[in-house]
Structure formats: structure tokens, C-alpha cells
C-alpha positions in Angstrom: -23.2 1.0 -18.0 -23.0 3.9 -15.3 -22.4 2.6 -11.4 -24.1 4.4 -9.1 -25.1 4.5 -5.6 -27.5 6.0 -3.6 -27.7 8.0 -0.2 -30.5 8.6 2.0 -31.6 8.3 5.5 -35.1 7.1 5.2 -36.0 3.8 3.7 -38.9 4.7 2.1 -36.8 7.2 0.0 -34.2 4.6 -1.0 -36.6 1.6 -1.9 -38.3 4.4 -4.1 -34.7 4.9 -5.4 -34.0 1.5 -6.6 -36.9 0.5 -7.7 -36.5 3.8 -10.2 -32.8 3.0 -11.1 -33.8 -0.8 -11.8 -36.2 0.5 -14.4 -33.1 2.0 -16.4 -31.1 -0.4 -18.7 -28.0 1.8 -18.5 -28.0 2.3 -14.4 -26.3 0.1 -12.5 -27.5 -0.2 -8.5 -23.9 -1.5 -6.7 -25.2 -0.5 -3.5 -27.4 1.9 -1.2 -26.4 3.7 2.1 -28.0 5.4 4.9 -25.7 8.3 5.4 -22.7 9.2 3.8 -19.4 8.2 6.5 -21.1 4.6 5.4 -20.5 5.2 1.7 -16.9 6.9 2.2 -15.0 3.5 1.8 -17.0 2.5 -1.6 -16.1 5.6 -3.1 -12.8 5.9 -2.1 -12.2 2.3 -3.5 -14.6 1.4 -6.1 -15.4 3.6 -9.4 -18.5 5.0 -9.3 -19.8 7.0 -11.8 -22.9 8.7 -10.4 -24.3 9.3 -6.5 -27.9 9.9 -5.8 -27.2 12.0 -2.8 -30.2 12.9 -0.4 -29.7 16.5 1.3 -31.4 16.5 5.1 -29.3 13.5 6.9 -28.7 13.1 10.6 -24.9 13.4 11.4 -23.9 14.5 8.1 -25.8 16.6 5.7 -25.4 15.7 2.4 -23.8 18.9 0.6 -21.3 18.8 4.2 -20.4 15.6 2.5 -20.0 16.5 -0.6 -17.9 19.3 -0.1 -15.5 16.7 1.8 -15.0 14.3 -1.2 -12.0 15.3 -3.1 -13.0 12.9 -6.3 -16.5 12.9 -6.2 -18.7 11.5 -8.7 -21.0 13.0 -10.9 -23.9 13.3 -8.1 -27.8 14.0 -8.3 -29.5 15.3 -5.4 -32.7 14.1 -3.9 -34.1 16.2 -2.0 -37.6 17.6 -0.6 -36.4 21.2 0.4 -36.2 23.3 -2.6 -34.1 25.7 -0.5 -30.7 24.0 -1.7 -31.6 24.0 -5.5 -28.7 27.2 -5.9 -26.1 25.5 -3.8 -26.5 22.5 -5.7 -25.6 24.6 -8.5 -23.0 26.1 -6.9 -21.7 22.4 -6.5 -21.9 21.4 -9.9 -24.5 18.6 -9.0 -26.0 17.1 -12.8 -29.3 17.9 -11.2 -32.0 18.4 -8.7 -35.0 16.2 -8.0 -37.6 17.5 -5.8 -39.5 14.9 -3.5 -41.8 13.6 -4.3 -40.8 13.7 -8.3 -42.4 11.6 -11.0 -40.4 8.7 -12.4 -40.3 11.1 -15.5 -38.5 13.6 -14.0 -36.4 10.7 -12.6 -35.6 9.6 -16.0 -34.7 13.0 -17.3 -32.4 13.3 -14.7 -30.7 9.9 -15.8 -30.7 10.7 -19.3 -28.6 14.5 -18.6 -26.2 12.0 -16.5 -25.7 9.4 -19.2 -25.2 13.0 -21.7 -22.8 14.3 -20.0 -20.5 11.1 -19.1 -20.6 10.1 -22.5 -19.4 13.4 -23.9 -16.3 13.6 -21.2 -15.3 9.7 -21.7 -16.0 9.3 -18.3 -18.2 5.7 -19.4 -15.4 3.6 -19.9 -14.7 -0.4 -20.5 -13.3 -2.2 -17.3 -9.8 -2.6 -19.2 -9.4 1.3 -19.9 -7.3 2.9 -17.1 -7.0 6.7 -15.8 -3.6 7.0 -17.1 -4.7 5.7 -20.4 -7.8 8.7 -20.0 -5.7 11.3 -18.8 -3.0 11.1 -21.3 -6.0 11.7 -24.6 -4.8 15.2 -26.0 -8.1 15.5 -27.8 -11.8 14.2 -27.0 -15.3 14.6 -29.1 -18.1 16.7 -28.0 -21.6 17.2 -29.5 -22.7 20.1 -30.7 -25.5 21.6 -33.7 -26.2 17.8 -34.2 -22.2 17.1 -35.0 -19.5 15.3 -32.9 -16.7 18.2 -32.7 -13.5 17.0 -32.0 -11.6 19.5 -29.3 -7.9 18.8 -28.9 -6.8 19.8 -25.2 -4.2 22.2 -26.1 -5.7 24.4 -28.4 -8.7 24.9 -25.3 -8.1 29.1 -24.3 -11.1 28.8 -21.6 -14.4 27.3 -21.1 -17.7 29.0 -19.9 -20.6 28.0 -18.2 -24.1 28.4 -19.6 -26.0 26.5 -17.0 -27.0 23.3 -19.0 -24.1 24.1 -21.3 -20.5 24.9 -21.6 -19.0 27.0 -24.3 -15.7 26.0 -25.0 -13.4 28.8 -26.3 -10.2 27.7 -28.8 -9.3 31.0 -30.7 -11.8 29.8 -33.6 -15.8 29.5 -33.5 -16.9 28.4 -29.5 -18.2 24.9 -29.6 -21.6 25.2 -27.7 -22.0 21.5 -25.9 -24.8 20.1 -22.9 -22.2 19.5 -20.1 -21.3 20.2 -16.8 -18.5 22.5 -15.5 -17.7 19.9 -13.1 -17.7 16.9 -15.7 -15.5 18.7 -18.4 -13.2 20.3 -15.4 -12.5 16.3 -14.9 -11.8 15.9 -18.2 -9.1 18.0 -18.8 -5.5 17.5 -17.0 -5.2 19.6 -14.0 -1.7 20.6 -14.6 -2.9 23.0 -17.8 -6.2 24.0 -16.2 -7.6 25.6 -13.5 -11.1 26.9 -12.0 -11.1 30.4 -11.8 -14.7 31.4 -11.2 -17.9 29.5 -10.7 -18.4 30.0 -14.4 -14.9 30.1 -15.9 -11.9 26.9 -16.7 -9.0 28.4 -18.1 -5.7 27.0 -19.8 -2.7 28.3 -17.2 -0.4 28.3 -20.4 -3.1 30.5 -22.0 -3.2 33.6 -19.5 -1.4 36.8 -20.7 -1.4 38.2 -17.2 -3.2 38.0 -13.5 -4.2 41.4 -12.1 -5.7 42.0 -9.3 -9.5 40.0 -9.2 -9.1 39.1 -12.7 -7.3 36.8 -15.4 -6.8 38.2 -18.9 -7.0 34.8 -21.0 -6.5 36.1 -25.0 -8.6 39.0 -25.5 -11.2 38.2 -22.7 -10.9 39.2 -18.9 -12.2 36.5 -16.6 -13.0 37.5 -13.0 -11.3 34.9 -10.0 -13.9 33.8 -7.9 -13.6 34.7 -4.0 -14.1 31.1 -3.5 -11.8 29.6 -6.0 -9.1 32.5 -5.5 -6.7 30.7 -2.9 -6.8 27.7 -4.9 -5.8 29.4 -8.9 -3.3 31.5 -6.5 -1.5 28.6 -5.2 -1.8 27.0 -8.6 0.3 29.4 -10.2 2.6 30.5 -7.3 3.5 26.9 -6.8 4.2 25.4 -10.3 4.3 28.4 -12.8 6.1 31.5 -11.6 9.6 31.9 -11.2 10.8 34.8 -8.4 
């Protein structure tokens, strides 16, 4: 069962909303807001695996509070300006529903959500904790019709392909439908980091860091203006010795 929430600042919107995620066996409603400082406590105390996030809000726009959740879920915009489809992308957001959308498209949505959480583990039983998730050294991923089995360590980098992620190892790439953001929360943050928009890499992979790029094996990975400070102070603070 995924538990999710919704956001928006018009009732319409948000009656539309539930009636939708009532419709889907594997959604879970736990509660809708009107804007998102009224949400902060519930996802800062409850697990929530998916937000339905509207865009346009008085007070707080909805990618303003995205960006200020550390931990946020996996998160759907809802939205009728098509203006913030690329920095949606940007955010790593599972998808993008246009108002007024069909309860189709809806469902598609849902379905690339349920995809994705079930491939990271993120869809857990209540007993399961996050130490017990974030001590795995190996987790399955599909791919060509097969459940491939990916153990943490051997991982050199992974790659974005819009729906998909290619994950590199040394051997053949494993092709899988995910998310850079779902398999980013997957993986222990001590071992990797978010280079680039596009790129994860394994810290204990990198030959060498010069100048706007990482060489990780045999393949040079640029670092991302906006993810430069960040990798910087990754490795300045717990890898290299002066």
C-alpha cells in the first residue's frame, strides 16, 4: 500500500484528487492539505510514500516547498501551467499531470509511482525499519523482463535516461524504469554522491576529480554547477586527507 497525501489550494482540485486516488486499490489517502507549511508536520513525522503536489499556491509555491524538504517523498505534480514540466524534471518529480487530466493519465501516473517504489524497496511492511533498509548490500531491479540482482558495492555510477536509469557495475549496464531520485534514496549516502543532474557515482569508485569533472573507471562524468558545492564538501569532509 503506498501513503500518500495531497496538496492544493483549491477545493475543487483536491475533491477531484481523492476521488481519483480512492479509485486505486494500492493508494492510500491519509490526508489532504491546502498549502504546504500545513503538510510540514505530517511529513516530518509520518512515512509517506508519495505527495500529489499542486504548483501555483498562495504563500508558498509548490516547487519553493519542495526544494525546502530535506526527505521528501516520491512527489507528483498537479499542475495547470505547463511552464514548470522542465523544472519538475529538474526536481526529480515521478511525473507531471496537466489540469485538467483524464483519470487515465491519472492512473498512469500511479502505476510509474507504484514501478518505481517497488523496484527501490521503498514499499515496505509496518515492522521493516530504515536501519534494517539501509543496511541491504544488494537489491533487485527489473530489467529485459528479468529481476537483476545489483549488489551496492559493485555499483561504479548510475545514469539517467529520463524514464530510466542505467546502472553501470564494470559488467553489462542493467537498463531499469526508475527515477534518479528514487534509486539516489536507495543507495547509502556515505558511498554515493549526486554529481550532475544525470550522474550518481560510488565516491570509492572515482580515480580522480579535476577540475568540472569526475573520472569514475574509464568514463569522465561532468559535476553539475548545481550539485558542485555539495560533491565538494562530500569529499573534502569525509574522504581526503591534507
Amino acid at each position: 500500500m503506498i501513503r500518500c497525501i495531497a496538496i492544493d489550494d483549491e477545493n475543487l482540485a483536491l475533491e477531484l484528487l481523492e476521488d481519483d486516488i480512492r479509485k486505486v486499490p494500492f493508494l492510500e489517502l491519509v490526508k489532504t492539505y491546502k498549502s504546504g507549511f500545513e503538510a510540514m508536520d505530517m511529513l516530518q513525522n509520518e512515512k509517506i510514500d508519495l505527495l500529489f503536489l499542486d504548483i501555483q499556491m498562495p504563500d508558498i509555491s509548490g516547487i519553493q516547498f519542495l526544494k525546502s524538504l530535506s526527505h521528501p517523498p516520491l512527489v507528483i505534480f498537479t499542475t495547470a501551467y505547463e511552464k514548470y514540466a522542465l523544472e519538475g524534471f529538474e526536481l526529480d518529480v515521478i511525473d507531471y499531470l496537466l489540469k485538467p487530466y483524464s483519470f487515465e493519465r491519472f492512473l498512469k501516473a500511479v502505476n510509474k509511482a507504484q514501478e518505481y517504489l517497488s523496484n527501490t524497496g521503498k514499499i515496505r511492511s509496518p515492522e521493516q525499519t530504515e536501519e534494517t533498509h539501509a543496511s541491504d548490500n544488494f537489491f533487485f531491479v527489473k530489467s529485459d523482463y528479468k529481476l537483476v540482482k545489483i549488489e551496492i558495492s559493485e555499483i561504479q555510477y548510475i545514469e539517467s535516461l529520463k524514464d530510466y536509469i542505467k546502472i553501470y557495475t564494470g559488467g553489462k549496464p542493467v537498463l531499469t524504469l526508475s527515477s534518479m531520485k528514487a534509486i539516489e534514496d536507495r543507495l547509502p549516502s556515505s558511498d554515493f554522491i549526486r554529481a550532475h543532474r544525470g550522474f550518481i557515482v560510488n565516491i570509492r569508485k572515482i580515480k580522480y576529480i579535476h577540475r568540472n569533472f569526475v573520472m569514475v573507471e574509464n568514463k569522465e562524468i561532468p559535476i553539475g554547477e548545481n550539485y558542485r558545492e555539495g560533491f565538494l564538501k562530500a569529499i573534502n569532509q569525509n574522504k581526503m586527507i591534507e
